[in-house]
N, C-alpha and C positions, 0 to 999 in steps of 0.2 A: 563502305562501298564506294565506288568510283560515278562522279556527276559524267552528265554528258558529255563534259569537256576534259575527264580521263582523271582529272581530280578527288581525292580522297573526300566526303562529305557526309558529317554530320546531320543525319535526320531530325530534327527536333520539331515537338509539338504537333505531333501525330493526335495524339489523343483528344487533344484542345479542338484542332480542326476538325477531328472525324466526329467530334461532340457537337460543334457548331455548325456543321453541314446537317446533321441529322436531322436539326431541332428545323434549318435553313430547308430543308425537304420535305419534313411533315408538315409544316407552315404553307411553302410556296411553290410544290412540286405539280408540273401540270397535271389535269386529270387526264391521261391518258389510257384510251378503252382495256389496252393490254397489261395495263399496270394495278397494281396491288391485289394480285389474285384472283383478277375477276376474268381472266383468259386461260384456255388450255396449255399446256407446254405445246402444243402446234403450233395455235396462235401465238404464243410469241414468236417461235421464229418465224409465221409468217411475216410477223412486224419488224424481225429485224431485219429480212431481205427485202423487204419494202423501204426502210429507211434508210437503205445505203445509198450514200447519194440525192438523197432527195428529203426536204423537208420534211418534220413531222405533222406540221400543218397540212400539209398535201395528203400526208399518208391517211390520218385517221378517215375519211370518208371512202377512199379506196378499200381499206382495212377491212369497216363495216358492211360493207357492197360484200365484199369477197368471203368472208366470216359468213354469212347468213347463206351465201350460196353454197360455197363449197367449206364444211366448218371442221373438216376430219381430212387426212391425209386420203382415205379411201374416195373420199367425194370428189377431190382436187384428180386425182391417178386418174378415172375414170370421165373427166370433163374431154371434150371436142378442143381441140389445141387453137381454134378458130376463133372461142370462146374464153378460152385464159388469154389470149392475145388483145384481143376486144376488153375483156376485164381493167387486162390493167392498167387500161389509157392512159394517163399522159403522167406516168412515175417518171419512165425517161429507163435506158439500158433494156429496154423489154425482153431480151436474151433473159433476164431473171426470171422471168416469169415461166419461161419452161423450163429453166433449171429447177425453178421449182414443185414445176408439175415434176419433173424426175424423181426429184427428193421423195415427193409423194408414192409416188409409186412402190421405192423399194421402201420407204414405210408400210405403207399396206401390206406389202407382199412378204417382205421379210423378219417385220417386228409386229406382226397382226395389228397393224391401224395404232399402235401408239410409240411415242418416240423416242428413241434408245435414251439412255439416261447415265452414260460415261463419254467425256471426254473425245475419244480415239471413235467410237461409235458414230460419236454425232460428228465430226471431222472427216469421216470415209463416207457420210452425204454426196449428194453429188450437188456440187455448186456451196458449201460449208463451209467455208475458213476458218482458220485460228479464231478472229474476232466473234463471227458466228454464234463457233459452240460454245467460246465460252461466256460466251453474252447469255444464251441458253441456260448451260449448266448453273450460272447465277439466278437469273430472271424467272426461270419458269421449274427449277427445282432447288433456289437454294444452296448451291453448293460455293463451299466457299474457294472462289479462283479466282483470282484477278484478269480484269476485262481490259484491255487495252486500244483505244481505239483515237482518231486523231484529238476530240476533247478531253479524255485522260487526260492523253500525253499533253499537250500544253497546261494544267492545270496544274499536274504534280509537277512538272519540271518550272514553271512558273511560282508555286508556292512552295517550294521543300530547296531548290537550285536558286531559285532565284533567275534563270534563264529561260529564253525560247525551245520551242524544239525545234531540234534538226530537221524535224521534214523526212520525207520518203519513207523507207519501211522501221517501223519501231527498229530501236538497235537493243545490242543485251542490257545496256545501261538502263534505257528506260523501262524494258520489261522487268529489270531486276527490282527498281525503285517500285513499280507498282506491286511487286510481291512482298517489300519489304513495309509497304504501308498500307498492306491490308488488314483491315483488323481482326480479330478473333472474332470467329462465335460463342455467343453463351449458348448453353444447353439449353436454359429456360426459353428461351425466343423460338418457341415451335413453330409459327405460321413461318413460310419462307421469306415474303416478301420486308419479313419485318427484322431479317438476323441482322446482324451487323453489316457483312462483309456485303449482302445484298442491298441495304442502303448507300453505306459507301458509293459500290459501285456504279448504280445511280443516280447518287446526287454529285460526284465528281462529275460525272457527263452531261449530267443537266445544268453544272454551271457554267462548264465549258462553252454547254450549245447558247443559254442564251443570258450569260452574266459576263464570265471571264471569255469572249468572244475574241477570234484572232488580230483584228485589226483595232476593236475599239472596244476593251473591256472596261464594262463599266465597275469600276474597282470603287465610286462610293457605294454603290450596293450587294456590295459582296460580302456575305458574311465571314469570311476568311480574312477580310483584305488586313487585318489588326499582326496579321503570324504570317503575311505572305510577304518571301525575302523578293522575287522582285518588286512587288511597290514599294516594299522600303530602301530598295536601290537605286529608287528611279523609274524604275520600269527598262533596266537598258535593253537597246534592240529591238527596239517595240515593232511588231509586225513584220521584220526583218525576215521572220524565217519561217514564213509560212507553211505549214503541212501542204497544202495541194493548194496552187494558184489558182486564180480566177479562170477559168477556162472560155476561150470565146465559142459564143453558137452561131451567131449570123453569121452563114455563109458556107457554115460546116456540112461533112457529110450528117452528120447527128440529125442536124436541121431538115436534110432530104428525107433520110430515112425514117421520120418522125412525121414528115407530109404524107408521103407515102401510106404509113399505118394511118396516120390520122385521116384519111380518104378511105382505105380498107372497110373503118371503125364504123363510119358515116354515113354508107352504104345504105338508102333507102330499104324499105322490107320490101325481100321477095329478092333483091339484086344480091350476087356474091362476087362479083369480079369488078374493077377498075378497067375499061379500056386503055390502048395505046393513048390515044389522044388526049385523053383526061389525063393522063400519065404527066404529058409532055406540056398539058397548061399549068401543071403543078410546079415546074420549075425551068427556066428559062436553059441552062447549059444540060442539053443533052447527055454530053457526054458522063458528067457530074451523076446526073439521073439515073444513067446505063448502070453506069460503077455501085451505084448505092442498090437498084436493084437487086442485083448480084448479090450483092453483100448480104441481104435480106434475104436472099435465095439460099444461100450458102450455109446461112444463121438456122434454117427453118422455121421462119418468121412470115415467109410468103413462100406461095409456088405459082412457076410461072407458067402462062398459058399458050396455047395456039395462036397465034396473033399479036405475040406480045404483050395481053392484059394479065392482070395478076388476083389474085386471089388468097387469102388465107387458109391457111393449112385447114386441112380435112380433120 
């Protein structure tokens, strides 16, 4: 096959490493509420559109807030949009959180409350990606697909290449490489969580998230590090080519539009609107303010009122 850099490359010690990540993940894999069988194939994708972007530390208490309220696609379809807004405080991108009530909906409606269970199905979601279903289709039934996502890719292209990744969207190289190093299932390994290809899957991204980490991996603790061609290189290019930089917030619309909901959220009982003026002590550049309003309005994340106070969807 062709490395990221268009060059011809030998795979070796597939097996070695998919044997020492396994042993590396039943030992030290975090207890995460939606992992080893103990969530519905809902819940997991509700956990994997919660963790896009955002910490899994952050996620688990959201998770369980949201799980106990709304625990089936039909409970989520049928909540007050006022109320999954308010939910999902401060993950960050809150747009997910009605794409997700969407999702809901045409689960309820069109797969009676449970969730399709191919590929193409769960990617004609609304708000689903590639990443998504196939995080899905492994996590929460088992199926063997390779999940692609930015800690893969820097793990296998780190331990099999010997290189960084390029950054921006997986290319065919690296999605090939993940197909090419996934391993089989046995027959005998009936519980999902425990097949092969579903291990793999994640404990490559559990070492990414917090062992073989982008800027500072910590490679004495890695139980690969013995068969991974770049630390025996060097490590060249190290942090060079980061998947997604650091993005600044202070100052950002992000940051407006997060004051914004975060005053919505905060709203004494009995009150549903923010005034003008509370508006405008929320952030010093009006016009900054106006924009981001909008934006929220436009998102349907807020609607706006007589007076210019605002208020959360009905």
């Amino acid at each position: 096959m062709n490395d990221t850099n268009g060059n011809n490359a030998e795979i070796e010690n597939v097996e070695a490493v998919a044997v020492a990540l396994a042993e590396w993940w039943h030992a030290s894999a975090r207890d995460l509420p939606w992992r080893f069988g103990r969530a519905t194939p809902w819940g997991v994708l509700v956990s994997e559109v919660m963790s896009q972007q955002t910490q899994m530390s952050r996620v688990v208490p959201y998770w369980n807030d949201w799980m106990e309220r709304w625990p089936d696609a039909a409970a989520l379809a049928g909540a007050a949009k006022s109320d999954v807004i308010t939910a999902w405080g401060r993950l960050g991108y809150p747009r997910r959180a009605l794409r997700l009530q969407e999702c809901a909906r045409v689960v309820a409606s069109d797969y009676g409350n449970e969730l399709p269970q191919t590929y193409d199905e769960l990617l004609a979601l609304p708000g689903i990606g590639d990443y998504t279903a196939s995080a899905v289709m492994s996590f929460a039934f088992g199926e063997r697909i390779a999940v692609v996502d930015t800690n893969i890719r820097r793990v296998l292209s780190r331990v099999f290449l010997g290189v960084e990744s390029l950054g921006g969207a997986a290319s065919p190289a690296e999605r090939a490489l993940a197909k090419q190093v996934l391993p089989q299932d046995s027959v005998s390994k009936c519980r999902r969580f425990d097949r092969s290809s579903v291990v793999w899957n994640q404990s490559v991204m559990e070492l990414g998230a917090i062992v073989c980490t982008a800027k500072s991996p910590l490679c004495e603790a890695c139980p690969v590090s013995s068969r991974c061609v770049f630390l025996r290189d060097g490590r060249p290019g190290l942090g060079e080519r980061r998947t997604r930089p650091r993005q600044r917030f202070q100052g950002t619309d992000r940051q407006v539009r997060g004051l914004v909901l975060n005053a919505l959220r905060n709203l004494p009982e009995g009150e549903i609107a923010v005034d003008r003026k509370s508006l405008e002590r929320l952030w010093d550049d009006h016009i900054q303010l106006d924009r981001c309003i909008a934006s929220l309005d436009e998102d349907g994340l807020i609607e706006i009122l007589p007076h210019a106070d605002v208020r959360l969807p009905v």
